[in-house]
C-alpha positions as CSV (number, residue, x, y, z in Angstrom):
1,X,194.1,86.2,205.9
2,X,197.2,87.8,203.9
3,X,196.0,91.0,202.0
4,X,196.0,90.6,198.2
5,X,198.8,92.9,196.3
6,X,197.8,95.3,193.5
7,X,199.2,94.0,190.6
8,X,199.5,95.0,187.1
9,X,199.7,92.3,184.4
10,X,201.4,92.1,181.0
11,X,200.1,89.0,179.2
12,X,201.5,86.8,176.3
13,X,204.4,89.7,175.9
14,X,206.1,88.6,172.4
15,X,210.1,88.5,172.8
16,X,212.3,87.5,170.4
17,X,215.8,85.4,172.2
18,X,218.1,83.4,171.4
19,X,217.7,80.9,173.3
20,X,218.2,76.7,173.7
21,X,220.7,73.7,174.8
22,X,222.3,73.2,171.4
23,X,224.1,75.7,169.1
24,X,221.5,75.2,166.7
25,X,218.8,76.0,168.5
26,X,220.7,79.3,169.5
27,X,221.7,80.3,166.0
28,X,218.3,81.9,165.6
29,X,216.4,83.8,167.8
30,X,212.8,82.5,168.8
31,X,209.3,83.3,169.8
32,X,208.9,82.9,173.4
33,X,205.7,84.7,175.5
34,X,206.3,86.0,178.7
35,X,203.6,87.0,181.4
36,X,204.5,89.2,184.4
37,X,203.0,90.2,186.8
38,X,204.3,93.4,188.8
39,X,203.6,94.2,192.4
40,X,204.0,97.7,192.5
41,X,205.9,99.4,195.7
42,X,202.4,100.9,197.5
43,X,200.3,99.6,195.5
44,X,197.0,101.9,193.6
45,X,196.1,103.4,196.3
46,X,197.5,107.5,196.0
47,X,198.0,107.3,192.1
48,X,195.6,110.4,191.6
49,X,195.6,109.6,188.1
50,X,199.4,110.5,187.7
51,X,201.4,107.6,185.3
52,X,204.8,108.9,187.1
53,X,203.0,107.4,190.5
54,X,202.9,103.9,189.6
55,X,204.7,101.3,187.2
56,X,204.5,102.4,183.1
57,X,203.7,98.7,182.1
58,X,204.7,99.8,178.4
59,X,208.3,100.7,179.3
60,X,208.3,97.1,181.2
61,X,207.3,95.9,178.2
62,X,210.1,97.3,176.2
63,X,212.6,96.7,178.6
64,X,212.0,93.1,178.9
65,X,211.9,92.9,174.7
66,X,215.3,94.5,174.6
67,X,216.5,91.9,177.4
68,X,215.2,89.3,175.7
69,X,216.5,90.7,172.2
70,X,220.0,90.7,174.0
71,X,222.8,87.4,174.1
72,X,221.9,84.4,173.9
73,X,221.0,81.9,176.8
74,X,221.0,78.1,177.0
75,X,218.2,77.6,180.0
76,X,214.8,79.8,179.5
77,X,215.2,79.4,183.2
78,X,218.2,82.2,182.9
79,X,216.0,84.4,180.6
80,X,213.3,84.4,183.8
81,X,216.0,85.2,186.0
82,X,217.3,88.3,184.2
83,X,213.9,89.8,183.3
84,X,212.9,89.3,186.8
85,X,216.1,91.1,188.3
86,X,216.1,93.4,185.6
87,X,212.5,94.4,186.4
88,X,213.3,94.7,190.1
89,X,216.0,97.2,189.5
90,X,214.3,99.0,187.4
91,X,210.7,99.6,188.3
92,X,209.5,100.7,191.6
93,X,208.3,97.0,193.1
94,X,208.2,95.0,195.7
95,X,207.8,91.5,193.9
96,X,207.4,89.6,190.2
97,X,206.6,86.9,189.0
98,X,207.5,85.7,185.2
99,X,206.4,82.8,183.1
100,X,208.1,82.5,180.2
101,X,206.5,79.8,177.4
102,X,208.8,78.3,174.4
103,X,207.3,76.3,171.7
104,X,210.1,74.2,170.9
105,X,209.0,70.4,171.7
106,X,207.0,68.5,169.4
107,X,203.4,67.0,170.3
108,X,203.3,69.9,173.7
109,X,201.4,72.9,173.2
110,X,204.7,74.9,174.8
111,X,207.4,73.9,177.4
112,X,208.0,76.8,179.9
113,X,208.8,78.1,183.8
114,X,207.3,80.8,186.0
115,X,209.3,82.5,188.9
116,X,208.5,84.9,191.5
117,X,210.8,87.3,193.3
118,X,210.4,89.4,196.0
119,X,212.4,92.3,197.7
């Protein structure tokens, strides 16, 4: 039976994008949420209490606002792309996973996607 990873979760982040197929629906930015979840490179076990030992979920936080806050993008599908590289390069992990929600079609509660990478 595979071993479950440690994981540290960021729910319902609020970003702000520009995002959409049309012009329009680029020409001001949005609400979407994201969740992630991060997989951090040897896990919780060590950490002694020590925030410079493990993954600082609040500058993952920021750092996926300011990506989000940054361009525009046609496909939400490329905004889970680039917060999920973005987060790979930057913070000590060994996978993520994003889902992204957009509340842009009438009569659904959101539209949305959730990838998962892994080094």
């Amino acid at each position: 039976m595979p071993q479950q990873s440690d994981q540290i979760l960021i729910s319902k982040l609020e970003l702000s994008t520009r995002i959409g197929a049309t012009e329009a629906e680029r020409s001001q930015p949005q609400r979407v949420l994201a969740s992630i979840v991060l997989e951090p490179t040897g896990g919780f076990i060590g950490l002694n209490d020590e925030l410079a030992r493990t993954v600082d979920y609040a500058a993952a936080a920021e750092a996926a606002k300011l990506l989000a806050s940054n361009g525009a993008r046609m496909l939400v599908e490329t905004l889970a792309e680039d917060l999920a590289s973005m987060l790979m390069l930057r913070f000590p992990i060994d996978a993520v996973e994003v889902e992204l929600r957009k509340f842009i079609l009438p009569d659904t509660e959101f539209v949305g996607v959730r990838i998962r990478r892994e080094r």
